[in-house]
C-alpha positions as CSV (number, residue, x, y, z in Angstrom):
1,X,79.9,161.7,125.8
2,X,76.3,162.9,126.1
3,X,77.7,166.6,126.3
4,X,79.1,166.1,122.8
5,X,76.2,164.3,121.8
6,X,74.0,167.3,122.5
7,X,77.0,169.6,120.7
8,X,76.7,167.6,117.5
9,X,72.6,168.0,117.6
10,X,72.6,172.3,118.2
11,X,75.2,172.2,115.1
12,X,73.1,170.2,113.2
13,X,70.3,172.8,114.0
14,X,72.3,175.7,113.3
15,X,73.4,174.0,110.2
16,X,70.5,173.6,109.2
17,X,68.6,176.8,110.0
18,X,71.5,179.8,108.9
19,X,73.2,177.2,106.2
20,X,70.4,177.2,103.9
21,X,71.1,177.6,99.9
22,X,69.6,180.7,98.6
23,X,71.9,181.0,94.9
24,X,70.2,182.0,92.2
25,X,72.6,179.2,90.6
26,X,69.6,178.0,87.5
27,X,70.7,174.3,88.9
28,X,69.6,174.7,92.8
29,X,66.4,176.3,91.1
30,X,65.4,173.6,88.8
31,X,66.2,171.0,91.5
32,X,63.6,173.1,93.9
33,X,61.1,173.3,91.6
34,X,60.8,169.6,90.5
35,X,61.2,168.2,93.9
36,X,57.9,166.9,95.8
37,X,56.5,168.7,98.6
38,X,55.4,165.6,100.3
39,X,56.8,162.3,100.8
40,X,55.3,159.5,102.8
41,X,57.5,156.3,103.6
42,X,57.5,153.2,105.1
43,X,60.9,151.4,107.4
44,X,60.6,148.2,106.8
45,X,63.7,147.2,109.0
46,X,61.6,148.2,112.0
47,X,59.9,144.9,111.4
48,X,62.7,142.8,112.8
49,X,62.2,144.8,116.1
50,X,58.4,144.1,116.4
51,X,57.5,147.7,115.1
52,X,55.8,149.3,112.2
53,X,56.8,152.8,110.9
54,X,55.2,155.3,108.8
55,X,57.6,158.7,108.4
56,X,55.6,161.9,106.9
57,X,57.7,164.4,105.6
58,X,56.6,168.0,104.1
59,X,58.8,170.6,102.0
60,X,59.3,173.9,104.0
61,X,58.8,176.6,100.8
62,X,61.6,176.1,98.0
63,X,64.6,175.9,100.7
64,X,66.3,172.7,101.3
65,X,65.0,172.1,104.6
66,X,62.1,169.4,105.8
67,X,60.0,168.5,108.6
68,X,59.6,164.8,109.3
69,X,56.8,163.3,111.6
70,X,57.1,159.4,112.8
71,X,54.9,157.6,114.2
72,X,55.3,154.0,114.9
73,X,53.5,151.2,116.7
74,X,54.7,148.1,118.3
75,X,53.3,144.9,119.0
76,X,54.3,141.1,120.0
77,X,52.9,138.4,122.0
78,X,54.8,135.0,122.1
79,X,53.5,131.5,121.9
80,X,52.2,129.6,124.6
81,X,55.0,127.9,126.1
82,X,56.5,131.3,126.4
83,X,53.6,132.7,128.7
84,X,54.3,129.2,130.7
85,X,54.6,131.0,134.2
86,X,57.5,128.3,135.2
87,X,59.5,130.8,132.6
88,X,60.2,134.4,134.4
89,X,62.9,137.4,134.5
90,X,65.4,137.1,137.4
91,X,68.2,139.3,138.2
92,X,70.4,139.7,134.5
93,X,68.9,136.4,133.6
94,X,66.2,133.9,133.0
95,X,65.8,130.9,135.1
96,X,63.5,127.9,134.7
97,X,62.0,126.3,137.8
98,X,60.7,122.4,137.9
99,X,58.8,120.6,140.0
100,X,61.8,119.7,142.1
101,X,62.2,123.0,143.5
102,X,65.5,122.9,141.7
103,X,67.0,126.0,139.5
104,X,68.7,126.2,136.1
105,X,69.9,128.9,134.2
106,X,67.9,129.2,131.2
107,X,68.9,132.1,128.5
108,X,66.6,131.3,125.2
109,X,63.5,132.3,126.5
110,X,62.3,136.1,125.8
111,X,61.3,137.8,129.4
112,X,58.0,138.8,127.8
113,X,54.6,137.3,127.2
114,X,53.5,140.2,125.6
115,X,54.7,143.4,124.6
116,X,52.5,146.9,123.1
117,X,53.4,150.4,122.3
118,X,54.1,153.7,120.3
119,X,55.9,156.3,119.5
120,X,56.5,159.2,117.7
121,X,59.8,161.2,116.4
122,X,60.0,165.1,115.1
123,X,63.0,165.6,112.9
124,X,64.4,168.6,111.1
125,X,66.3,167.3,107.9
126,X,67.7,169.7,105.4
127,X,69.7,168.4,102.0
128,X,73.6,169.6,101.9
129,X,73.9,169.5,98.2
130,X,72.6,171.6,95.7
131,X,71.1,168.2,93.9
132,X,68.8,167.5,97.3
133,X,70.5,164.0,97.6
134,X,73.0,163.8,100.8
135,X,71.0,165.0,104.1
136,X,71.5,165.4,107.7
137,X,68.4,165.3,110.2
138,X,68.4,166.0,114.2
139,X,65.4,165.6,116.4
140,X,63.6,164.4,119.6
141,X,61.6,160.6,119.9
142,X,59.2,159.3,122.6
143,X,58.6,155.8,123.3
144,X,55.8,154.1,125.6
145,X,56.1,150.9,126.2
146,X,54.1,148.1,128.5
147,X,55.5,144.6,128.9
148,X,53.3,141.9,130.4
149,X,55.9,139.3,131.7
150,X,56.0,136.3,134.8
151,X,57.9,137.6,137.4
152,X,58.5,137.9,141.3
153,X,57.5,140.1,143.3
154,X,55.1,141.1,146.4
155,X,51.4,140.5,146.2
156,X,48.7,142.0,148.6
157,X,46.1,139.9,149.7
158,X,43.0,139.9,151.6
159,X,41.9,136.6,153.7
160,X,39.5,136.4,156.5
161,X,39.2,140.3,157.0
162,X,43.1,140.7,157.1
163,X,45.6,142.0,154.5
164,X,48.8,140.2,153.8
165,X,51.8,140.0,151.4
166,X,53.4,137.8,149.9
167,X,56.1,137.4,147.7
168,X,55.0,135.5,144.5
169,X,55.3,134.3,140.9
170,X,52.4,136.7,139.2
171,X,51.6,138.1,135.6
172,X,53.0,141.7,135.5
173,X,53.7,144.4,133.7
174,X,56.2,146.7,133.6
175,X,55.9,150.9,132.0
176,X,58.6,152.5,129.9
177,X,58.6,155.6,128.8
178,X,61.7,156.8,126.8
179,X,62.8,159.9,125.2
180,X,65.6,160.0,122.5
181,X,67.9,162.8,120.8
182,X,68.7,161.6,116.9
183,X,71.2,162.8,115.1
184,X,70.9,161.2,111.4
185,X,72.8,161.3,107.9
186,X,71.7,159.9,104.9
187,X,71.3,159.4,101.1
188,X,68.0,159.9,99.3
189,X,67.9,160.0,95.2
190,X,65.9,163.3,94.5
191,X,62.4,163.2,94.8
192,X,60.7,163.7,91.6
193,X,59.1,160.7,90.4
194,X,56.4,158.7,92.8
195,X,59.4,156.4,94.4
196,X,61.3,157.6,97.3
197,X,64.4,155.5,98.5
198,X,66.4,156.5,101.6
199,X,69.0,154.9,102.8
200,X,70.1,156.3,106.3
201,X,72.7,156.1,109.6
202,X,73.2,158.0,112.8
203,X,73.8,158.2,116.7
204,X,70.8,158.1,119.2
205,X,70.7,158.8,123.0
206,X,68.0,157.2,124.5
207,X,66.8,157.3,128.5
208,X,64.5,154.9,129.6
209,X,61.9,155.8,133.0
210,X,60.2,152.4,134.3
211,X,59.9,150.8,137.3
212,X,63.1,149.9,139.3
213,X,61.7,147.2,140.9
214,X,60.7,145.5,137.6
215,X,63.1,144.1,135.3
216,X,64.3,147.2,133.3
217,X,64.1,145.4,129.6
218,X,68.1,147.1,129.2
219,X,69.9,144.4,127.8
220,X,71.3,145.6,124.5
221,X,70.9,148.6,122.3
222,X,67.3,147.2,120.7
223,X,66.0,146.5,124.3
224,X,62.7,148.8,124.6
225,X,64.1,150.1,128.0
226,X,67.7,151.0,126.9
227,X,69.5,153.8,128.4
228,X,72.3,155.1,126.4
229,X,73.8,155.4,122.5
230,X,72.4,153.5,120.2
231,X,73.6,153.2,116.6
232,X,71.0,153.8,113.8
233,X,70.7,152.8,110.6
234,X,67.7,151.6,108.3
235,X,66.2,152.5,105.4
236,X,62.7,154.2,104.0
237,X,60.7,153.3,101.1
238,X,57.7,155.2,99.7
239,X,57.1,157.6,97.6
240,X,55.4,161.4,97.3
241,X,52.9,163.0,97.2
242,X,52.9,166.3,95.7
């Protein structure tokens, strides 16, 4: 699946880089000359996932073809009762400990106290029809991600000159760093007033690197340390520039 993945992607590229429009049709003309040469938009979907993402997107000459820089930030900290250290991530689950030594399971509590990050994504999108409306865009993403969570694991310790470990409930943090390959298709009404509207889908393979004895964050396709396709979709607001 992956191998096809990266298949679809170089196509895309190829696509993209020997397909380009060069008629001297007075219709692909007029559509290049009114069409802005920047665009900056805002995703306001990302919201829902704790993130906040700007794309910036500049016209390469009078061909059909754009670069597209993301950058995105993300941010959450949960309420107090949340960062209650009786709450913690255990094995695919979450389990609540009282003061009767006694475990339940416990599945409504997020893993996290706090979460912080950013990222950025490079895409090459170029317009399939002479009106500059229907797109494609293929490029690369990287993630970093810390998440401060209550958790087990072993503690050192110094007590009367001598080191020991133990193996404790403790406020930790665990690193993810993920790259991604996009592959994107989409619909954007030409660019020649202020607004932009996008609407957009694709296919994503992410790979997540973090800590394997921390909890890996992997439980479905919007978990920060997912490994595998994810689906795409969203759309961009904003408007240009130029």
């Amino acid at each position: 699946m992956k191998r096809y993945f990266l298949l679809v992607i170089a196509f895309s590229f190829v696509l993209n880089v020997y397909g380009q429009d060069t008629s001297d049709d007075p219709l692909y003309k007029y559509y290049a000359s009114t069409q802005k040469k920047f665009t900056l938009a805002f995703q306001p979907l990302q919201l829902f996932n704790w993130g906040l993402r700007f794309d910036f997107e500049m016209r390469l000459g009078n061909v059909p073809g754009w670069l597209q820089f993301g950058p995105s930030v993300y941010y959450k900290k949960n309420d107090d009762k949340n960062d209650d250290p009786r709450y913690f991530y255990e094995g695919n689950g979450y389990r609540y400990y009282n003061h009767f030594d006694d475990y339940h399971n416990f599945n409504l509590r997020a893993p996290f106290s706090k979460l912080l990050g950013g990222g950025f994504d490079v895409n090459y999108k170029y317009f399939l029809d002479v009106r500059r409306s229907f797109y494609n865009a293929a490029g690369l993403s990287f993630t970093r991600i810390n998440i401060d969570y209550w958790g087990m694991g072993w503690d050192n310790y110094v007590e009367d000159g001598l080191q020991y470990h133990a193996y404790a409930l403790d406020y930790r943090t665990q690193h993810i760093n993920r790259l991604g390959a996009n592959i994107i298709f989409g619909y954007q009404p030409p660019v020649r007033n202020t607004f932009l509207f996008d609407i957009f889908w694709g296919l994503a393979y992410r790979h997540s690197f973090s800590d394997d004895d921390k909890p890996s964050f992997n439980r479905t396709m919007l978990s920060y340390g997912r490994t595998g396709f994810v689906f795409l979709s969203g759309v961009r607001i904003g408007f240009g520039l130029k």
